[in-house]
C-alpha positions as CSV (number, residue, x, y, z in Angstrom):
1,X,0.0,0.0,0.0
2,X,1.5,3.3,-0.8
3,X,0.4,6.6,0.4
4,X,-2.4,7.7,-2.1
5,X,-4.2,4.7,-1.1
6,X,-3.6,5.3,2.7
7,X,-4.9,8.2,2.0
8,X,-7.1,7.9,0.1
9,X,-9.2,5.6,2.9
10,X,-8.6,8.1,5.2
11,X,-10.3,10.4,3.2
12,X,-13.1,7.5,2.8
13,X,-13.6,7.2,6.5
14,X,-13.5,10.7,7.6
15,X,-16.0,11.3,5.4
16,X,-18.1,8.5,6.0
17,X,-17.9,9.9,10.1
18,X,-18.6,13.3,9.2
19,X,-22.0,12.0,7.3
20,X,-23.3,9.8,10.2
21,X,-22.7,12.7,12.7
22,X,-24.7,15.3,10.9
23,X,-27.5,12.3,10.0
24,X,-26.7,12.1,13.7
25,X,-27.4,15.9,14.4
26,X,-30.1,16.1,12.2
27,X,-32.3,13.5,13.3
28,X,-35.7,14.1,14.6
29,X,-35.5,11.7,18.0
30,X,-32.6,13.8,19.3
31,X,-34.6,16.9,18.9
32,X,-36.0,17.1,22.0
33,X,-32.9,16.5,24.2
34,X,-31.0,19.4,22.2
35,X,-34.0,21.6,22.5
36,X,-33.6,20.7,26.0
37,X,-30.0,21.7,26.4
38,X,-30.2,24.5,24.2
39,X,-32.6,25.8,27.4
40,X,-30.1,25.4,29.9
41,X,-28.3,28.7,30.1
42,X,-31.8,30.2,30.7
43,X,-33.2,27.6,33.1
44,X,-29.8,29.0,35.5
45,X,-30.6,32.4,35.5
46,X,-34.1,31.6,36.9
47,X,-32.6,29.6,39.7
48,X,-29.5,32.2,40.5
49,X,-32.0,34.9,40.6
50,X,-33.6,33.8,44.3
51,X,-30.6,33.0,45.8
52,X,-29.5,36.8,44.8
53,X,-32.6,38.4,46.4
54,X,-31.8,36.8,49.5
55,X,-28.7,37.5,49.3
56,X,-29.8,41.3,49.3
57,X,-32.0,41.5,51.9
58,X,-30.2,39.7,54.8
């Protein structure tokens, strides 16, 4: 084997990987998990906010 052909499956693979992760991404049964993390930063706030008012007003 020389080094196009190494390469040349490497190409193969990679490729191959990069198509199941965005068929991965895409797909509509994951949807609500990353709906669900994409929520996260907010769902914080809304708990750090109490512990700040009571912070305030000991």
């Amino acid at each position: 084997m020389d080094q196009g052909v190494i390469g040349s499956i490497f190409t193969v693979i990679v490729f191959v990987s990069f198509i199941g992760i965005v068929i991965w991404a895409f797909s509509s049964r994951n949807k609500k998990k990353f709906d669900e993390a994409a929520n996260l930063p907010f769902a914080d706030e809304e708990d750090s906010q109490p512990a700040k008012n009571n912070k305030q007003e000991s």
